[in-house]
N, C-alpha and C positions, 0 to 999 in steps of 0.2 A: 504494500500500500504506500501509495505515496505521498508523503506529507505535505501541505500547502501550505506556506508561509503567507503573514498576516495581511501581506498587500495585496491590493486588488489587482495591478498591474505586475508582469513580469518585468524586471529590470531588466534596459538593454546589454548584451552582452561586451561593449564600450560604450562609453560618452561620445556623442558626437563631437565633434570639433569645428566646430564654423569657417569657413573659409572664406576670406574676402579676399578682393579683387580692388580693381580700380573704380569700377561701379560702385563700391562700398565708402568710398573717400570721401571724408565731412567735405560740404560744397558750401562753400561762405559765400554769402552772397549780400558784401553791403549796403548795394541799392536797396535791396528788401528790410534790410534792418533799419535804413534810414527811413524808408518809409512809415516803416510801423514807430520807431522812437519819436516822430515826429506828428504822429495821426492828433489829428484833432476835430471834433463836429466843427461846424460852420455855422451863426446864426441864419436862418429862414432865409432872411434879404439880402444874402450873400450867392446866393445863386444866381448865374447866369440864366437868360432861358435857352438858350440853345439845345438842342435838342441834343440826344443820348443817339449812337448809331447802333442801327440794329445788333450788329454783330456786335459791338462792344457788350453789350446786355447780356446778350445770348452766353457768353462768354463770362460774363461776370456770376451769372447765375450757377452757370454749370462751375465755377470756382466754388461761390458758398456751398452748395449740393454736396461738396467732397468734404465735408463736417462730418465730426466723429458720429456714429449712428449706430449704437448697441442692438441688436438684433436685424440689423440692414431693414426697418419700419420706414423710412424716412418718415415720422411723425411731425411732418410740418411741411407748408404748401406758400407759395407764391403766387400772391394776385399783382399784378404790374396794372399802374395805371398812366400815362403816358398820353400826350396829344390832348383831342379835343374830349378825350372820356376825365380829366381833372377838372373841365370846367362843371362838367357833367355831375361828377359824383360831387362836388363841390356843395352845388345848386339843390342837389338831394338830403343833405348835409342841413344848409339851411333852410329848408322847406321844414326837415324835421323839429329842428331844435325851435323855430319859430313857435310850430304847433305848441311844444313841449314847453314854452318862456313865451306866452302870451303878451306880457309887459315889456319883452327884450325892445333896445332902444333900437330908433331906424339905425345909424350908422354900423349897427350890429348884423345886422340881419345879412348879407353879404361875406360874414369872416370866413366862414370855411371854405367859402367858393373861392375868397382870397387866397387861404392858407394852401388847399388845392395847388393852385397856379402859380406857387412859387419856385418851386423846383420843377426841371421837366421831366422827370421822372419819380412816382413814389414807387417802393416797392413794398407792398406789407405784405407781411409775416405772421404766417398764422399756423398756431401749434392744434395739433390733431392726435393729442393720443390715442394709442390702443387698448382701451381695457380688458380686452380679452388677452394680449400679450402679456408674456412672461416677463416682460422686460417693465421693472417697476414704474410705475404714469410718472414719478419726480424726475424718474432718470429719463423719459422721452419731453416731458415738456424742459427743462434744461437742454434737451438736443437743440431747440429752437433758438435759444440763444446763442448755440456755438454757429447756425445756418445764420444768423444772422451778423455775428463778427467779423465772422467766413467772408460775408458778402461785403461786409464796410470794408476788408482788408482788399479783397479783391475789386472794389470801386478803386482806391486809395492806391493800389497797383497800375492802375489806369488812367490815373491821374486826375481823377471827378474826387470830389468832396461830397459829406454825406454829413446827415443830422437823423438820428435815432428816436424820433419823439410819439408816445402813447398819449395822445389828448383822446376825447371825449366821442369822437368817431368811432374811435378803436375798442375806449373800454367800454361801450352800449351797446348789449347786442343786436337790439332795434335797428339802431344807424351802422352795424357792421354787417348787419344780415342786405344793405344795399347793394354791397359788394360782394354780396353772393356768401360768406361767413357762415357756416350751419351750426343746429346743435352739434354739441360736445367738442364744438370745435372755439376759440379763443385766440384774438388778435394780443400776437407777437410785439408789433409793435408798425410803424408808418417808417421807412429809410429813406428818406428822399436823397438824391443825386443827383450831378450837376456841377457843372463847370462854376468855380469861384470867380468873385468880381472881389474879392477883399481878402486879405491874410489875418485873423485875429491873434492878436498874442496868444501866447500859452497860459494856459492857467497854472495855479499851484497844483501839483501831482501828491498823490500820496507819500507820507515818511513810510520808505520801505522797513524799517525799524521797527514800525508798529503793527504790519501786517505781517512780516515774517517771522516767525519762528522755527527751528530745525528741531525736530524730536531725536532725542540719542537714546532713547531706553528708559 
């Protein structure tokens, strides 16, 4: 009779040994670093309108897409709104909140159709977990946000500027459900991109001091 030893697996009969090659060779690359050291949002009216080229987009999107994605779900989806559909969802935008703020002042009534049209492209993001997936709903709605850094780093590669901002479109499902948003599904967030007309300072950054700590045991 032969005895079985506690592990579930046979140990291999050596360790492998990895082999690298010249494909294996750290590849520095300090355009890339300057860009990301240097990223910063853009306020609203800092955008050019000039328009985003298709293939730039196409290209930019399929960069965010290659975010880390624990069960290959991609649990998160892109609506692009672009051209004459920002004036559009804009106008839906404030048709709504009108209803909604009876009292709102005239010079109000028109913001979102502004806000719309300030950048020529928005992209939002919108997180779609799986709840039947094994893969826990915290760790797939956090994939959203990696699709969506993915995507500011890859604008920012590009050379377009971007601003990250969740207003009031995004967090009501009412006026998200305009742009097609369903249940169980929740707005990521609005990325608008776009050629800059303006460089803003930098702001104050985090003291790396206070968010780092090394665990030794």
């Amino acid at each position: 009779m032969t005895h079985q030893g506690s592990s579930h697996h046979a140990a291999p009969a050596s360790a492998a040994v990895p082999v690298y090659d010249d494909d294996f060779e750290l590849q520095f690359s300090p355009n890339m670093l300057a860009k990301l050291e240097t990223r910063r949002s853009v306020p609203m009216r800092a955008f050019d309108p000039m328009p985003i080229p298709a293939d730039h987009l196409d290209r930019i999107l399929k960069i965010a897409a290659r975010s880390p994605d624990h069960g290959r779900l991609a649990p998160w989806r892109f609506i692009v709104i672009a051209g004459e559909a920002r004036q559009a969802s804009g106008r839906r935008f404030d048709a709504l909140y009108a209803a909604r703020n009876p009292g709102l002042d005239l010079s109000k009534r028109d913001m979102w159709t502004l806000y719309m049209m300030r950048a020529p492209v928005t992209v939002v993001v919108v997180s779609r977990p799986d709840p039947t997936s094994r893969i826990p709903e915290w760790d797939q709605i956090l994939g959203s946000g990696a699709v969506g850094m993915n995507l500011i780093s890859a604008a920012s590669a590009h050379g377009y500027a971007t601003q990250w901002l969740l207003k009031w479109p995004g967090r009501d499902p009412e006026a998200a459900a305009i742009l097609g948003v369903q249940a169980g599904e929740r707005v990521a967030g609005f990325i608008h991109l776009g050629r800059q007309t303006e460089r803003p300072a930098d702001r104050a950054r985090p003291d790396m001091d206070a968010i780092v700590t090394h665990w030794t045991g």
